[in-house]
N, C-alpha and C positions, 0 to 999 in steps of 0.2 A: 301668214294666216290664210287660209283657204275660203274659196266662197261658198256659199251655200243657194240653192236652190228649190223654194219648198215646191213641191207636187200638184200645188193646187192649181190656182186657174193660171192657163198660159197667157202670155204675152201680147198674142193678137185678137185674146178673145176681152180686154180691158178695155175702158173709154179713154185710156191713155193712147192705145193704140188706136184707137178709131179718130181719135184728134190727132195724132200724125197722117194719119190718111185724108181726111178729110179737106185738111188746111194745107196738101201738099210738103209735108216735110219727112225725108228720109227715114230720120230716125233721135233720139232725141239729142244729139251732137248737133245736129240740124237744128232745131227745135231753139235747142240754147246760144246757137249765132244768132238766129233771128229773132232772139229778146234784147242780146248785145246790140245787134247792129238795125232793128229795126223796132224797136219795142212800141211805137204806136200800134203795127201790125200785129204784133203778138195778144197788146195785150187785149185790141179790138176781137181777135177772134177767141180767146178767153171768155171774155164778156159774152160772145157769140154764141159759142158751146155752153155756156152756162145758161139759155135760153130766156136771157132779159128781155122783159117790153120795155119801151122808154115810152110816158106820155109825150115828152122833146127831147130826140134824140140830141147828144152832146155834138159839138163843133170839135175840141181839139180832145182826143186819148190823155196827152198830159200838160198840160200850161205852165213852164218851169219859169214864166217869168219874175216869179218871189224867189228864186233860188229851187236849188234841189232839196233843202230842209223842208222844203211848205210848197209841196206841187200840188195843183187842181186839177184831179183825177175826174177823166170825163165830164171835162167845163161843157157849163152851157147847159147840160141835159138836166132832165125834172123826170122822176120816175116813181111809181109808188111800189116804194120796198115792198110795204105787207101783199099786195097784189100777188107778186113774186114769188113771196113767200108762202102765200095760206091762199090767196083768196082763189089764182087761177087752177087751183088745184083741187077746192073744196068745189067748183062747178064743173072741173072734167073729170073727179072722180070723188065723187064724195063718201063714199064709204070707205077708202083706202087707210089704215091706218097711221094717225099722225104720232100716237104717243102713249106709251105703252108705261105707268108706274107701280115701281115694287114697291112698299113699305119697308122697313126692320122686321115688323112685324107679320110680311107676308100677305098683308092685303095688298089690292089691285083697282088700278082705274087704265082707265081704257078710253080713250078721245080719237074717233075717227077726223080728218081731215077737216068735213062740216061742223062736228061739232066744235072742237079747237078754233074756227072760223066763226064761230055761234060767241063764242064765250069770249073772243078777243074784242070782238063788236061792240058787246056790251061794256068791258070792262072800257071801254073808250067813250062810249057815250057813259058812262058812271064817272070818269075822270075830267072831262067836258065840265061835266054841272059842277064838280069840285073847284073849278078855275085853272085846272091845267091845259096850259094849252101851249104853241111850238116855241122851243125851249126850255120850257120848264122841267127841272130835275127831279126824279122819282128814288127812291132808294128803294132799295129790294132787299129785304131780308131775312131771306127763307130758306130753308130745307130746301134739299133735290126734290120738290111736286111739282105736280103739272103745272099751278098757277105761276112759276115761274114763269113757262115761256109764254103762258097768255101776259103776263103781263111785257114781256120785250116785246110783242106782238102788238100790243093797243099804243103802246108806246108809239113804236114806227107810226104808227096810222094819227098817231097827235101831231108828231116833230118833233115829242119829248124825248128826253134824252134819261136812260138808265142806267144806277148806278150800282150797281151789284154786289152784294156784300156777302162777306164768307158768312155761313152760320154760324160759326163758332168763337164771332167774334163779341167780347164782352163789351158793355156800354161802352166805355173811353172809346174803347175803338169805331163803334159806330158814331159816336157823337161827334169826334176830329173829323170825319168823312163826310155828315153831315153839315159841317158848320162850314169845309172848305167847300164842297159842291154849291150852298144856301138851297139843300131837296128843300121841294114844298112838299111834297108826299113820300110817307114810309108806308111800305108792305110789308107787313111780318109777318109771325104765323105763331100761334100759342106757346108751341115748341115742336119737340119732333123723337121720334125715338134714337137713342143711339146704344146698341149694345143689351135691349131690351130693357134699357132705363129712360125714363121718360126727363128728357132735358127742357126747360124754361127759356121760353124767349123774348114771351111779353111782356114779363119785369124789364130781363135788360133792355127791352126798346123803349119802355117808357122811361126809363134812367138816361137814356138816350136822348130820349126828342126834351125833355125836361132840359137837357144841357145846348139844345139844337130852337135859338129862338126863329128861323125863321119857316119853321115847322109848323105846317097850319093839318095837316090830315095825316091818320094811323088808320090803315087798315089792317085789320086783324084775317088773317086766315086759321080757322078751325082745325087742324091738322087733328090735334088731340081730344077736341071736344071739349078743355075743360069750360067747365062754367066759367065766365067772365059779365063782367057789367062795364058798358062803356066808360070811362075813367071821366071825371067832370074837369076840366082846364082851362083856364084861361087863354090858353099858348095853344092849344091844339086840339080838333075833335076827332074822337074815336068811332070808328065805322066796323060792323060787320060785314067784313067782303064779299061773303058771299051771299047774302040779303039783299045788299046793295047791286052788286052783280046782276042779280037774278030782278031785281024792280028795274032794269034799265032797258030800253029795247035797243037793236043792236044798231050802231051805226052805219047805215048804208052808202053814207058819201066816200067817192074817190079820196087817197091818200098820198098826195100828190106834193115830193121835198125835192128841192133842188141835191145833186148830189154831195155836195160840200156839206149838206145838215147834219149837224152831230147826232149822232145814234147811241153809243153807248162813254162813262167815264168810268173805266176799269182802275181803279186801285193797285198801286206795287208797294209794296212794303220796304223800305231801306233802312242801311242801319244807322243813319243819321236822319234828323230833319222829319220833315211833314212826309205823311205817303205822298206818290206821286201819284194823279189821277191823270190816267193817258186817257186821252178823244178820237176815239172812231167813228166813222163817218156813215153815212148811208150806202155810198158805191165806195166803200172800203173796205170795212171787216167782210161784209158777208159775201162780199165777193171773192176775200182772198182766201176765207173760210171752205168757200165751194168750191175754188181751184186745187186748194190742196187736195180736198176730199176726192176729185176727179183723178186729179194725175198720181198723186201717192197712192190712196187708200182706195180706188176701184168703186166709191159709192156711187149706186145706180137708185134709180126710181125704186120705190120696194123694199131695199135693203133694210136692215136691223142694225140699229148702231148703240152700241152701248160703252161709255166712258166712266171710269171712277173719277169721280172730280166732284166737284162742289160750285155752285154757281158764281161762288167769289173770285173764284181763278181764271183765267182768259179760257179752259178746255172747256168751262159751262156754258157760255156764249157762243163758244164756238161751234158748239154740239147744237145746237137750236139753232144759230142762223144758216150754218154751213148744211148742216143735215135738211132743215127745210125745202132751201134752196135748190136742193140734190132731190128731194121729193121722197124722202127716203120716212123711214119710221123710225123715232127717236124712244131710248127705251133708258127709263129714270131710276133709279136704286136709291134708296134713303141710306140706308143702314150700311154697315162695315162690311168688305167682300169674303170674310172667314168667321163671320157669326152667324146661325150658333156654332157650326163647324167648319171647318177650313175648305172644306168643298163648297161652301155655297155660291164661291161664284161658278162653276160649274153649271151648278144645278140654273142658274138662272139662264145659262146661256142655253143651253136644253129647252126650260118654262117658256122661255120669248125667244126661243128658234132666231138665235143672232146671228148675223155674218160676220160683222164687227165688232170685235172687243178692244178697250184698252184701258190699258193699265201700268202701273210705273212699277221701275226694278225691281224696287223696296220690296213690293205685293210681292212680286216672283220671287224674292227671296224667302221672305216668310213662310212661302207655299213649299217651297221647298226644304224648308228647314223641319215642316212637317211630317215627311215623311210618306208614306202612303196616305196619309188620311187628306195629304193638302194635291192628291190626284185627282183626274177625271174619272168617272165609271165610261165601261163602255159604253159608246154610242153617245153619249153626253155633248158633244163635241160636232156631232154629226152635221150640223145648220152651218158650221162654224169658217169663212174663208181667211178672216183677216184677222191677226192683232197688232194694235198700236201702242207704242209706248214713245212717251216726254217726258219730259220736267228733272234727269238727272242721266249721269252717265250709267252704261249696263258695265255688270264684272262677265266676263265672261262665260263663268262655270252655270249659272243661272239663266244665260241669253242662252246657254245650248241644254239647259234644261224646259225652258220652256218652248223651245223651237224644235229638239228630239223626244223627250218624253211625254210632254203634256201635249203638243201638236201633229208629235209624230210625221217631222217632216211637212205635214200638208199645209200650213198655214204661213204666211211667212209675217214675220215681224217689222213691221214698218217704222223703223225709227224716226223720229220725229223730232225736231230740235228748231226752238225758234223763241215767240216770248210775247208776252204782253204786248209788247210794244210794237213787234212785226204783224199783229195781229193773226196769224199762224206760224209755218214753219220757214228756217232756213234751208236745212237741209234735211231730205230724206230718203228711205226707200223707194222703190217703185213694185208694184204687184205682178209678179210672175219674171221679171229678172234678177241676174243673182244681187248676194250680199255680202255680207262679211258679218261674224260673230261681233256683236256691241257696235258697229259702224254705219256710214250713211253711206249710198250709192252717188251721194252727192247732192251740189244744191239742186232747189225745186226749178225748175224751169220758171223764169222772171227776177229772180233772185242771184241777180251779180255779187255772187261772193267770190272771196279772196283772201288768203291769209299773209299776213305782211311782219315785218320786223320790227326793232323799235323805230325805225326814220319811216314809217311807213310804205319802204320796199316790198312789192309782189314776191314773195317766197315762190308761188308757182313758174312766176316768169323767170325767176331763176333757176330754175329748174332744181330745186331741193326737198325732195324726199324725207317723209319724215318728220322734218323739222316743225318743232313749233310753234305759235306767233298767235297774233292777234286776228280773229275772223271779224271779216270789214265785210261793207256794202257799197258797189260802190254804183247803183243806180237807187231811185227811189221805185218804189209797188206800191199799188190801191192799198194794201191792209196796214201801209204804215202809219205807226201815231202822227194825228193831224198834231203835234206838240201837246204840251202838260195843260193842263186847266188851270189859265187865269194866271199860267209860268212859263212862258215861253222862253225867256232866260234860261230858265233850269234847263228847259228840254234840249234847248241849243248846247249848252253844257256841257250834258251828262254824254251825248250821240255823235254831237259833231266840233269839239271844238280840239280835239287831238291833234287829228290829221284836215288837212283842207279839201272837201267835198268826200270825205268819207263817211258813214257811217260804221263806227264803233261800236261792237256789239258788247263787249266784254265776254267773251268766251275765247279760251284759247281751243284751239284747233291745230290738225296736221293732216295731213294727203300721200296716203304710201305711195309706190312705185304703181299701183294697178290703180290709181285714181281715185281709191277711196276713202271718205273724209272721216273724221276720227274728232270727237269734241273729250277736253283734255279738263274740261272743268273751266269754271268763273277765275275770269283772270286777276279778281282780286282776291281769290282762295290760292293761287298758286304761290309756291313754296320755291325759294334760291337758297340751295345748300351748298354752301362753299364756293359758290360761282354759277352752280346750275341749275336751269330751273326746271322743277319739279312740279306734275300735277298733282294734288291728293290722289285722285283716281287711281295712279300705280299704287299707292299704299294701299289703297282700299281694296282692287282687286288682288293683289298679294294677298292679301287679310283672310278674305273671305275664299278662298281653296282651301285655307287649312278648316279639316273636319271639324275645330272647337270652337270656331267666329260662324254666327249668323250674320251680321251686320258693326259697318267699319266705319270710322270716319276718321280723315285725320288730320290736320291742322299745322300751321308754322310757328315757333315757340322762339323768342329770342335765345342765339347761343354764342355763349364769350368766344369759340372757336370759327365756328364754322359761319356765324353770322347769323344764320336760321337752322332749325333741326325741325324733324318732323314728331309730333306728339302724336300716337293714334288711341283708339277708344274704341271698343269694342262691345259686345254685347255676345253671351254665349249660349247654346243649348241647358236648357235646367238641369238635365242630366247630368252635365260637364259639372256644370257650378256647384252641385249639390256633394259630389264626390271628386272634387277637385284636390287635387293637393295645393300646398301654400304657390298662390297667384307667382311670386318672383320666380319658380321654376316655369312656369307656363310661360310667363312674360318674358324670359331669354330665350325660350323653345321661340317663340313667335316674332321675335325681333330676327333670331335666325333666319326663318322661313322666309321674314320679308327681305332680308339682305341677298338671301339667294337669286329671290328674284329683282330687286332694284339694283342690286348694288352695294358693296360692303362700306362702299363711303358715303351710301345716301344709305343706310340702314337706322331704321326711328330712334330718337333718345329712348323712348317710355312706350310701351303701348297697356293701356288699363281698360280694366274689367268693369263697365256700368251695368244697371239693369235695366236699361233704355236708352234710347236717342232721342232727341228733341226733333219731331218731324212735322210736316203738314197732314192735313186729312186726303190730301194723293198719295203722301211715302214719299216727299221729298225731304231728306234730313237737310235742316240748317245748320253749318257747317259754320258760318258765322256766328250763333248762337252760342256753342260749341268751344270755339273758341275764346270771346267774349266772356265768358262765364270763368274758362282757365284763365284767363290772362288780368281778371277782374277791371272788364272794361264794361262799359255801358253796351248791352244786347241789343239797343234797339229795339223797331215795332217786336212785339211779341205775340200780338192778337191772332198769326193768323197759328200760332201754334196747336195740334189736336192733343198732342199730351203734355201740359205745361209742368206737371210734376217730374218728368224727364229733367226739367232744367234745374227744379229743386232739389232733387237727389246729385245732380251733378255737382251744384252748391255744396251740398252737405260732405260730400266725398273729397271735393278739394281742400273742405277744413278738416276733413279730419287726417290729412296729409300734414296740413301744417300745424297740426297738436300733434307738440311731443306727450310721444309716449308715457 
C-alpha cells in the first residue's frame, strides 16, 4: 500500500516541527528515544510548549512510587486550570473568538473569549451558593451548546469534578451514572432538536434525579424555550439556569487545584456490569488533549475546530479542554452532519471558515453512498487544512474518497486511535508527512506502544511484519485514567492484570514493513477461524468495495467445523433493495466477493440484508450489539445507542429466520 501525501501545509511550517527545533531534537525518531529514555524531559517540555503557568511549580514530572498503574503526574505542583484555560486569554485578547454554535435548526451563538470568561465566573459563583464545592460531582446533561463548556469551565474553578452525559441517554441510564457518581448537581436542558424534531429531556431527567436520591439541584437550560414551572420536590430543587446565571456576579478569586484533583468522570459503556466511570485529573486530560492537538492535528492559536461528537463521549471533552488550551476557536453543531441534505456538513465548514474537521468512517461512508449530492460545492472547502477521524477502523475505498474527492489531496487525514481511558490518542498521523490509506504514521510521541503475542512477547523486537497481536503500553502519560471511580480493583483488572507492568489496550494491531501502524479492531470482536485469527475489519472492508453494501458489520458465530465462522450484516443502497432480485443470489455474489479477498477458507457463513445498523451518534457501529442480538445473548448498556430501532428490526429479522415457513 503506498503512502500518501496531502498538499497542504508542509512539515516545517507545523508546531510539531517547531517543537523539534526548539527542544533540540532531530527529527521525531529523536523525539521518540527521548520519551523512551528520558521521559521526565519530554514530558516537562510538553508541559512547556503548551505554555502552562503553575501558581507552584511541581518537584518531580512523574512520582512512580504507587506503581506504574497510579503515577503522580507533576507532584507537588498547584496550578489553576481555568486560568490556562479562559482566563489568560480573555485579558490578552479578549475579543478573540472562543465559541462558535450551530443549531439543527441553523441558529447561532457566538461567545468571544471575555464573554465565555464572563459566563463561567458566574455559573461558579451560582454553584458556590448551591453548596458545591471541591469535589463535589455535577452531571451534565445536555445537547452540543455552549453551556456545556461554561459549565466544565466553572467546574475547574470549584475543584468540582464533571460528569458528562450522552444526550440521548434515557432516564435508567442517567440515573445508574447518577447514583454511582452520588452528583449533587444535574444540568440539563428542555430538549434539543434532532433531525428537525424537537426531542424531551426534562422528563427524562426528572425520571432520573426521581431515581437519584442524593440529587439536591436541576438546572434547567432553555435550549427550546418550552414553557416549564419549576417541578415542587422533596428530593431536589429546580433552577432556571440561565436566571440563575445571570442574578450571580462573576467569581473573581484565583482557581488554584493541586494537580492530582479530579476534573472530569467519563463514563464507558460495557457489556457486562455497571459503566465504568474513568477520573481524569487537572494536569492530565487537558494536558494530553493539547499534546495531541499540537503534535498530530497542527492546532494553533486562532484555528477553528470542529468535531461530530457528543459531549458524552471522551471527543466532547476533549474538544473544549484540548482546543482551549491551544487557544484555538471551538465551533459546536447540534444537529446531524447530512440534515436537511447531505452536504450540510460542508456548508458548515464554509459558514465557520474551519481549519479542523472531524468526523468518523461511518459519516464518510454515508457521504459517499450519496453520490454527488453528499459532495462539496466549490470553494466550500477553502478554510479547510485538517481532518480527523476516531472511534472505528477506515475501509479503504472511503479513506481515499475523502482524502481524493472530497479534499482533493490538500487536506490530510489525521487518524486518530486512543480511548476514554488514554484520555486522547495512541496512535496517529502527523500534518504534512506522509501516510498510508486507513493507517497511523505511528504512536504519538510519549505514548510507548508495542504490539505483543499471547506470552506478551515484543512482535516489533522480533522483527515481524505484519503480524497481529495485542497493542500494549508499556509507560504511563498525564491523560491516563487516574483508575475507575470508587473501583480501583476493576481498573487494575480490566488494563493491567494480563501482562505485568503492561497496559492492555484491547485493540489488536499490526506494523507493515514501512513502519506503519494498522488497528485490526477490539480484540474481543476478533474472530479464530479454523486456527486463525481474524479481524472483522477484513470482512468489512471486503464488504463495502462491492457497489451493493453501504455499510458492514461482521461478527464470530459458533461453528461445529471450523470452531468460529464469520456472520456479516449488511445494509444496501435503496435502489439495490427496491429492485433486488431474491437476497440468496446476491448473498452467494457477496460471500464470493469477500472470499476473493480474505480468503476461500475464511469466506463468511451468511452475509444478510438489514435496514440498519445499531450505532452511536459519532457512527460508531456496536458490533457487540450486533452480535448479542444474533446469538440471543444479553446486549448490554444500550443507552448510548442513536438508533435503538436498528436493534429492534434486527430482533424482528432473526425470528422471522427461525419461523418456518
Amino acid at each position: 500500500m503506498n503512502t500518501c501525501l496531502a498538499r497542504g501545509t508542509r512539515f516545517e511550517y507545523t508546531a510539531l516541527h517547531r517543537f523539534l527545533r526548539f527542544y533540540g531534537h532531530a527529527d521525531i525518531d529523536a523525539l521518540n528515544a527521548t520519551a523512551r529514555e528520558e521521559p521526565s524531559r519530554f514530558w516537562a517540555e510538553v508541559e512547556d510548549a503548551l505554555g502552562l503557568t503553575w501558581h507552584r511549580r511541581y518537584h518531580t514530572v512523574c512520582d512512580l512510587s504507587h506503581g506504574m498503574q497510579w503515577p503522580r503526574w507533576f507532584a507537588g505542583g498547584e496550578l489553576d486550570l481555568y486560568d490556562n484555560l479562559v482566563g489568560r486569554t480573555a485579558r490578552e485578547t479578549p475579543d478573540q473568538p472562543a465559541l462558535i454554535w450551530e443549531g439543527d435548526d441553523g441558529d447561532q451563538r457566538r461567545f468571544s473569549y471575555r464573554e465565555l470568561d464572563d459566563a463561567a465566573r458566574r455559573l461558579s459563583t451560582a454553584l458556590a451558593r448551591l453548596g458545591v464545592c471541591h469535589g463535589e460531582r455535577i452531571a451534565m446533561y445536555l445537547p452540543m451548546v455552549p453551556e456545556t463548556a461554561v459549565v466544565f469551565l466553572a467546574a475547574a474553578r470549584l475543584g468540582a469534578i464533571v460528569l458528562p452525559l450522552f444526550s440521548g441517554y434515557g432516564a435508567d441510564a442517567v440515573a445508574n451514572r447518577l447514583n454511582d457518581s452520588e452528583a449533587m448537581v444535574m444540568i440539563c436542558a428542555d430538549g434539543y432538536l434532532r433531525r428537525g424534531k424537537r426531542v424531551d429531556m426534562l422528563g427524562e431527567a426528572r425520571a432520573a434525579a426521581a431515581a437519584a436520591p442524593a440529587l439536591a439541584h436541576l438546572l434547567v437550560v432553555p435550549r427550546l424555550g418550552t414553557p416549564w414551572a419549576p417541578q415542587q420536590s422533596g428530593q431536589w430543587r429546580e433552577w432556571d439556569y440561565r436566571s440563575l446565571v445571570a442574578a450571580s456576579e462573576p467569581d473573581m478569586e484565583p482557581a488554584v487545584n493541586g494537580t492530582a484533583t479530579p476534573l472530569l468522570i467519563l463514563y464507558t459503556s460495557g457489556t457486562t456490569g455497571r459503566p465504568k466511570g474513568v477520573v481524569h485529573t487537572h494536569a492530565g486530560f487537558p494536558i494530553k488533549a493539547a499534546q495531541d492537538m499540537l503534535m498530530c492535528f497542527d492546532l494553533n492559536r486562532g484555528d477553528r475546530l470542529m468535531w461530530i461528537t457528543d459531549m458524552g463521549w471522551m471527543m466532547g471533552p476533549w474538544l473544549v479542554f484540548g482546543g482551549l488550551l491551544r487557544g484555538a476557536t471551538l465551533v459546536f453543531f447540534e444537529g446531524t452532519p447530512d440534515h436537511p441534505t447531505p452536504d450540510r456538513i460542508w456548508q458548515l465548514v464554509e459558514r465557520h471558515q474551519l481549519t479542523h474537521l472531524g468526523l468518523s468512517p461511518t459519516l464518510a461512508r454515508l457521504l459517499m453512498a450519496a453520490g454527488e449530492a453528499g459532495l462539496p460545492q466549490a470553494g466550500q472547502l477553502d478554510s479547510l487544512r485538517v481532518f480527523g477521524s476516531t472511534g472505528e477502523p477506515w475501509n479503504e475505498a472511503p479513506w481515499q474518497w475523502l482524502f481524493d474527492t472530497v479534499g482533493q489531496r490538500n487536506c490530510p487525514i489525521i487518524n486518530y486511535s486512543g480511548g476514554t481511558e488514554i484520555g486522547g490518542g495512541i496512535l496517529g498521523c502527523f500534518v504534512g508527512l506522509p501516510q498510508k490509506p486507513c493507517g497511523f504514521a505511528g504512536p504519538i510521541p510519549g505514548m510507548l506502544a508495542d504490539v505483543v503475542d499471547t506470552d506478551g512477547g515484543s512482535l516489533l523486537d522480533q522483527g515481524t511484519d505484519d503480524e497481529v497481536g495485542e497493542l500494549v503500553l508499556r509507560a504511563p502519560w498525564p491523560g491516563m485514567a487516574h483508575g475507575f471511580w470508587h473501583d480501583g480493583a476493576r481498573y487494575l483488572d480490566t488494563y493491567w492484570s494480563r501482562f505485568a507492568d503492561l497496559w492492555v489496550h484491547g485493540d489488536w494491531a499490526r506494523v507493515d514493513a514501512d513502519g506503519h501502524w494498522f488497528i485490526q479492531g477490539r480484540s474481543d470482536d476478533t474472530l479464530k477461524i479454523a486456527g486463525k485469527r481474524v479481524g472483522p475489519a477484513e470482512y468489512e472492508s471486503a464488504l463495502v468495495t462491492h457497489p451493493d453494501v453501504v455499510e458492514a458489520v461482521a461478527i464470530g458465530v459458533p461453528d461445529p467445523v471450523k470452531g468460529e465462522a464469520a456472520m456479516c450484516f449488511v445494509t444496501t443502497p435503496k435502489t439495490t433493495a427496491e429492485a433486488d432480485a431474491p437476497w440468496t443470489d446476491r448473498e452467494r455474489e457477496l460471500i464470493a466477493h469477500v472470499a476473493v479477498r480474505v480468503g476461500k477458507a475464511l469466506a463468511p457463513a451468511g452475509v444478510h440484508r438489514v435496514s440498519d445498523l445499531p450505532r452511536t451518534r459519532n457512527g460508531k457501529i456496536l458490533r457487540r450489539v450486533v452480535r448479542a442480538v444474533w446469538l440471543g445473548t444479553d446486549p448490554g448498556d444500550l443507552g448510548s445507542l442513536e438508533n435503538p430501532d436498528a436493534v429492534d428490526a434486527l430482533h424482528r429479522y432473526r425470528e422471522s429466520l427461525q419461523t418456518p415457513a
